[in-house]
C-alpha positions as CSV (number, residue, x, y, z in Angstrom):
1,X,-117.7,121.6,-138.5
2,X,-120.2,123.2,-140.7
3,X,-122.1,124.9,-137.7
4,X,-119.4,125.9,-136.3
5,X,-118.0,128.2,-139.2
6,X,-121.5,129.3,-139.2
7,X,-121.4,130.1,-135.7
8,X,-117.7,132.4,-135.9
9,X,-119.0,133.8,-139.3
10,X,-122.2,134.7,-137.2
11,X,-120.4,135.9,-134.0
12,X,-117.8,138.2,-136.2
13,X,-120.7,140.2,-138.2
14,X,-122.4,141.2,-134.9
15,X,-119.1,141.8,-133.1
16,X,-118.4,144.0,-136.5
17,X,-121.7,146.3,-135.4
18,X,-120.4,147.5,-132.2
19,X,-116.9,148.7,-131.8
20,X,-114.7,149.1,-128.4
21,X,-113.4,152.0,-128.4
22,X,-110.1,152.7,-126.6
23,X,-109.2,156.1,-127.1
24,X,-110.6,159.4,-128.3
25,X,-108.5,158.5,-131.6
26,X,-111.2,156.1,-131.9
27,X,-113.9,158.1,-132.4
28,X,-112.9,161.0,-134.3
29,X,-113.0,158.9,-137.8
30,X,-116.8,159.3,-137.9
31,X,-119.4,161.9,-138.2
32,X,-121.0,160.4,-134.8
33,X,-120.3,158.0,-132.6
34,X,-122.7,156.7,-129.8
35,X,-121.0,155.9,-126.9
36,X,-122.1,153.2,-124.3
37,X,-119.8,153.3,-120.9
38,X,-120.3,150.3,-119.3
39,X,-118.5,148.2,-116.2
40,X,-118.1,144.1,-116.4
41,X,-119.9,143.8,-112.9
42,X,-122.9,146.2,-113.7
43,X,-125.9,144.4,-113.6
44,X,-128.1,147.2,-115.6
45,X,-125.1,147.1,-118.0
46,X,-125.1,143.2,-119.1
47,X,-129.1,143.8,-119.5
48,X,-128.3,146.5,-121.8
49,X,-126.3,144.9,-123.8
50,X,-128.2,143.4,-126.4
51,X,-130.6,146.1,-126.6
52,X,-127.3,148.1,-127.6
53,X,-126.2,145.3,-130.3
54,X,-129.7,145.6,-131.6
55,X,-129.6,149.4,-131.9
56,X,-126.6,148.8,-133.5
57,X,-127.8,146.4,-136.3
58,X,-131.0,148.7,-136.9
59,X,-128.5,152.0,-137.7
60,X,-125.9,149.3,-139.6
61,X,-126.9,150.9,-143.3
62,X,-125.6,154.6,-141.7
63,X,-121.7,155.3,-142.4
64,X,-121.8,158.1,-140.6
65,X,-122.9,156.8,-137.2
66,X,-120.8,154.4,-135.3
67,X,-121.7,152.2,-132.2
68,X,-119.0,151.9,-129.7
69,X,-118.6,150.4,-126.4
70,X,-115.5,151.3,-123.7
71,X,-115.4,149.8,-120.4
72,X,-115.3,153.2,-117.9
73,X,-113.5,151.4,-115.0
74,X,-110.5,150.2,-117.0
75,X,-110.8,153.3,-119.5
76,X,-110.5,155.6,-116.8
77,X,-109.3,158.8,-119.3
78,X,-112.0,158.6,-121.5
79,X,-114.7,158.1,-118.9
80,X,-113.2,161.4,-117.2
81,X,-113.1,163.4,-120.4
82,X,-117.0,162.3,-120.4
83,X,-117.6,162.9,-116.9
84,X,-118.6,159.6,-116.5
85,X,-119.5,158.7,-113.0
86,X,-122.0,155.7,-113.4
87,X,-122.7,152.7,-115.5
88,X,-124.1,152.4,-117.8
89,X,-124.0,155.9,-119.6
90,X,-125.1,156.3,-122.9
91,X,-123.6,159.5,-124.8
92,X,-123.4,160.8,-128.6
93,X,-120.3,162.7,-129.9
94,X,-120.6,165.3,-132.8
95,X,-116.7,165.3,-134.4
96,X,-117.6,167.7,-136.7
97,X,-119.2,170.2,-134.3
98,X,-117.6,169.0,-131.5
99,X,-120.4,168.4,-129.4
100,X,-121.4,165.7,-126.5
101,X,-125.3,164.8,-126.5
102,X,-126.3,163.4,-122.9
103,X,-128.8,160.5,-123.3
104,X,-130.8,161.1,-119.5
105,X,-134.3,159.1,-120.1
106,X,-134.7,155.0,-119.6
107,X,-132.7,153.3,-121.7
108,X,-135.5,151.8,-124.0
109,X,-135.1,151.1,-127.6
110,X,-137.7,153.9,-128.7
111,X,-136.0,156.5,-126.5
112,X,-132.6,155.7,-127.6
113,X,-133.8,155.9,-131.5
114,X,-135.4,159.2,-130.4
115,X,-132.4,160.4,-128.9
116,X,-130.0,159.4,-132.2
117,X,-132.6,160.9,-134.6
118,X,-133.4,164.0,-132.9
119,X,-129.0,164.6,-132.8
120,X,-128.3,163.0,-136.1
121,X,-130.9,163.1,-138.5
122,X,-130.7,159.4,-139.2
123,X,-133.0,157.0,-139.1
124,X,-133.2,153.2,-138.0
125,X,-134.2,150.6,-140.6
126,X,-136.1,147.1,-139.4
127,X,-134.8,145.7,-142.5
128,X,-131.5,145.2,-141.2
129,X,-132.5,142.9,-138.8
130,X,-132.4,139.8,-140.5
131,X,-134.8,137.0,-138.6
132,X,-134.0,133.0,-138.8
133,X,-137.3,132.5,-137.3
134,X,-140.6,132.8,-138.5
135,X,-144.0,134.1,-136.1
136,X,-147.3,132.6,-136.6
137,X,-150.9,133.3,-135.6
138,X,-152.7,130.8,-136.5
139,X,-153.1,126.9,-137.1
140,X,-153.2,127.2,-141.4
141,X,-149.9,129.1,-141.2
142,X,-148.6,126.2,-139.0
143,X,-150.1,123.4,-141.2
144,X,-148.7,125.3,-144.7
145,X,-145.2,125.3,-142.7
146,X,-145.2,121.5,-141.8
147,X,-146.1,120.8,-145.6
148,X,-143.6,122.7,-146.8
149,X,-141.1,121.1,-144.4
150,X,-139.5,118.3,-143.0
151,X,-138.8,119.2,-139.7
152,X,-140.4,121.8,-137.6
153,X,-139.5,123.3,-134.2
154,X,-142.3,124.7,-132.9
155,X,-141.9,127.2,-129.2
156,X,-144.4,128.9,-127.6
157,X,-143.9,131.8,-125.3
158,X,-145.5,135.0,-124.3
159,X,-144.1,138.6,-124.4
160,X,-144.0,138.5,-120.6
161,X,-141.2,134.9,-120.7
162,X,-138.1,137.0,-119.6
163,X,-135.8,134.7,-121.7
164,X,-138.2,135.7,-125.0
165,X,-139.1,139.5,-124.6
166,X,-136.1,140.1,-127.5
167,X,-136.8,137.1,-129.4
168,X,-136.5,139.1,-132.6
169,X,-132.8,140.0,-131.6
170,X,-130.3,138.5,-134.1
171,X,-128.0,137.6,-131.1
172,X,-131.6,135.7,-129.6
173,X,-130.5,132.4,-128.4
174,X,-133.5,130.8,-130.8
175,X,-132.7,133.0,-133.8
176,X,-128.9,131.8,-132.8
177,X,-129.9,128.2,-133.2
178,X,-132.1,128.8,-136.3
179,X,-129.6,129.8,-138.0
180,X,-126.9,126.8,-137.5
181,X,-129.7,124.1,-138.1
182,X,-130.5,125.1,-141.0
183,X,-132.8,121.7,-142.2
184,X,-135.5,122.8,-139.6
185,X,-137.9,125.3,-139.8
186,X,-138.1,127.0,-136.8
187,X,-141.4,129.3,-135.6
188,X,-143.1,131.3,-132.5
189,X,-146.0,131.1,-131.5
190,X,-146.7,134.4,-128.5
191,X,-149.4,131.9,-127.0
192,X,-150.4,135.5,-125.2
193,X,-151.5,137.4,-128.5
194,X,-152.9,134.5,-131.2
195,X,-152.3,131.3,-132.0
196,X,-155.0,129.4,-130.0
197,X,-156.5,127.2,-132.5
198,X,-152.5,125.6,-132.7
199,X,-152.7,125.6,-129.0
200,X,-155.4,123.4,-128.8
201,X,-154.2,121.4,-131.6
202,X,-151.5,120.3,-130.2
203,X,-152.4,120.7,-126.1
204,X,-150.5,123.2,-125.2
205,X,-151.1,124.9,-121.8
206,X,-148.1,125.7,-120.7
207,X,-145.6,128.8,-121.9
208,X,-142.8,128.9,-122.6
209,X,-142.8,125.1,-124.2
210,X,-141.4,123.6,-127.5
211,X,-142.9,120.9,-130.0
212,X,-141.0,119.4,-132.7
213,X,-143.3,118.4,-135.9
214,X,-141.8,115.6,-138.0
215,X,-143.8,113.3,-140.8
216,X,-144.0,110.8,-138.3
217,X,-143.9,111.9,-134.8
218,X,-144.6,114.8,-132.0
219,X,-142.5,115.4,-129.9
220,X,-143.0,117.7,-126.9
221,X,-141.2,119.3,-123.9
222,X,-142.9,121.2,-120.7
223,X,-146.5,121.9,-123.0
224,X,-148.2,120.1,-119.9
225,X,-146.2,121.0,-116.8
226,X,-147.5,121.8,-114.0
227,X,-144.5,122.3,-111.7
228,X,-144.1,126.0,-110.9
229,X,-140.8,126.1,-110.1
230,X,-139.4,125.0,-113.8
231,X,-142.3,125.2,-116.0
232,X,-141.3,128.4,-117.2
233,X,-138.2,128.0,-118.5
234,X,-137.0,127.1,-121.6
235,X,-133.4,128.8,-122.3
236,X,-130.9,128.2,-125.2
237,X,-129.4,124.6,-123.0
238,X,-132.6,123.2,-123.1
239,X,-133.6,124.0,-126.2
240,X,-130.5,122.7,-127.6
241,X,-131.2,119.6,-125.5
242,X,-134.2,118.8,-126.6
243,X,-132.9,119.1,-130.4
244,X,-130.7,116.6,-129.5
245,X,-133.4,114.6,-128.0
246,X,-131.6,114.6,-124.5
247,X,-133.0,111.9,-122.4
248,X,-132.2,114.1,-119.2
249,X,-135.2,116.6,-119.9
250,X,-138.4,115.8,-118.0
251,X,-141.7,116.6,-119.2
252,X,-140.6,115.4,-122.5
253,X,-143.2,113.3,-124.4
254,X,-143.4,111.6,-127.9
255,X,-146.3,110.5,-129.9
256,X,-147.0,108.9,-133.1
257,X,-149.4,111.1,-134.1
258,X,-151.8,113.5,-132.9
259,X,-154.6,111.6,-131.8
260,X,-152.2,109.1,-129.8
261,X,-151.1,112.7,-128.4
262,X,-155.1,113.6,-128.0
263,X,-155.3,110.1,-126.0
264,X,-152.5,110.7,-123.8
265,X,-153.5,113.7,-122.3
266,X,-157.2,113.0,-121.7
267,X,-155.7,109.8,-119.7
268,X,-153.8,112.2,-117.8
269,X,-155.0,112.1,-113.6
270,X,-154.6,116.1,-113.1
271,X,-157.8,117.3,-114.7
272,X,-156.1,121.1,-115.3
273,X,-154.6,119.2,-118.5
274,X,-158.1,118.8,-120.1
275,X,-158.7,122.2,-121.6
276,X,-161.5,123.9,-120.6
277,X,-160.3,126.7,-121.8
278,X,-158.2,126.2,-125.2
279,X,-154.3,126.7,-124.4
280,X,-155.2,127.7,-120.7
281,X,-154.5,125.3,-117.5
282,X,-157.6,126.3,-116.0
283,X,-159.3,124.0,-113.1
284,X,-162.7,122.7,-113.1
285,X,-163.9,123.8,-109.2
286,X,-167.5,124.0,-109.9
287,X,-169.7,126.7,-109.2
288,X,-169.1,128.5,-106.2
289,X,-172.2,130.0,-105.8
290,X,-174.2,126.5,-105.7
291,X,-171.6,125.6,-102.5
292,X,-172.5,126.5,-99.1
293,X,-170.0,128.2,-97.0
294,X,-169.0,124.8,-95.0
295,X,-168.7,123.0,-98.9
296,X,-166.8,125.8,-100.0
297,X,-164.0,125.1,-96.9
298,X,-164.4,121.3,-96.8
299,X,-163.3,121.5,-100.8
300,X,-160.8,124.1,-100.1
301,X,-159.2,121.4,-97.7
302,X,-159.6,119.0,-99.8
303,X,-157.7,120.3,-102.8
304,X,-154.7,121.3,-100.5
305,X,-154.4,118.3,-99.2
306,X,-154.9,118.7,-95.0
């Protein structure tokens, strides 16, 4: 019940940042007012979305700048008065000098803050975005984390995982779930940046992936997998599941400690789990230029199997 209000007090403050605006009433109360014109069924549009939300959060300390959001298929009057004629369209109203600023370049975050400071004078502030998560780089940031606390839910991921390029979005599935359980600790590791002495700590050579760090166990989902169709995901269901220690997740493991974690994976049959490399699959073919031409094919069928 706890979590819940948690989740609806949550929900309401970032519903609070971005208003939907249904007339032109709306947005005559404030100084400026950036407008985002958006359709249910546009794809572009529901990828926009939190990038929008965030922008939002970032400008949250400005009263003079609101956020708002119409839908321009249903809101047909105001998306005419704005010559709206595609989705989504992204466009900054001056009440007091009664102007319209067109937004034209892609719709990244450093454009859009471009685009609101060069028309308003204002100025985003990080500090507004409140993280329930914490980033480490290395394996004594890690270890003064686990001493510090009971539980820790350790994910690994890269800046290329398409489910974690906005991880530091408050509305971030994992910054979401940090924030209900609050008795873990919850951290990122971007496995493509640092981090690679807490990769080989704990065996991990596979992104994204998730290890739970308790007193007296390890417990780990897809660090070793190998299948290429599901190894890289790792969304907010099975990260939820695997809290919950779902026993309908494969490629979930548990160990006693790490040495008994150490002992599983060298007794492992595929040798791309022994690192040769730390963190990295990578496997051990030999030297190519010691083969012969007819070794080199005879091992190439061999490893595919014909």
């Amino acid at each position: 019940m706890k979590n819940l209000v948690l989740l609806v007090v949550w929900v309401a403050f970032t519903i609070a940042q971005v208003f939907e605006i249904e007339s032109v009433d709306d947005i005559l109360g404030n100084e400026f007012t950036l407008l985002y014109f958006y359709a249910p069924d546009c794809k572009y549009c529901n990828e926009f979305n939190p990038d929008f939300a965030y922008l939002a959060e970032l400008y949250s300390h400005n009263q003079n700048l609101n956020f708002g959001k119409t839908n321009g298929r249903s809101n047909k009057e105001l998306a005419d008065l704005f010559k709206v004629n595609k989705f989504p369209t992204i466009k900054l109203y001056d009440a007091h000098k009664k102007k319209v600023a067109h937004f034209e370049k892609d719709r990244s975050t450093t454009h859009l803050k471009d685009f609101i400071t060069t028309y308003t004078k204002l100025y985003p502030d990080e500090g507004n975005v409140v993280s329930n998560i914490e980033l480490v780089s290395s394996l004594k940031e890690l270890n003064d984390i686990v001493e510090h606390n009971e539980e820790v839910v350790l994910a690994f991921a890269t800046r290329q995982s398409p489910e974690w390029k906005r991880f530091h979005y408050s509305d971030h599935f994992y910054q979401k779930i940090a924030a209900l359980e609050r008795s873990r600790k919850f951290v990122l590791v971007l496995a493509d940046e640092n981090g690679s002495d807490i990769l080989e700590e704990y065996h991990v050579s596979n992104f994204p992936s998730i290890v739970m760090l308790t007193p007296k166990s390890i417990r780990a989902f897809n660090t070793l997998s190998t299948n290429v169709i599901t190894n890289h995901l790792l969304d907010e269901d099975k990260v939820t599941q695997f809290l919950n220690l779902s026993q309908e997740l494969e490629e979930t493991f548990s160990f006693g400690s790490l040495q008994e974690l150490k002992d599983f994976v060298e007794s492992r049959e595929y040798d791309g789990h022994k690192q040769v490399k730390p963190g990295m699959n990578i496997h051990n073919v030999g030297s190519i230029a010691s083969k012969s031409t007819d070794e080199e094919y005879e091992d190439l069928l061999y490893h595919i199997e014909l």
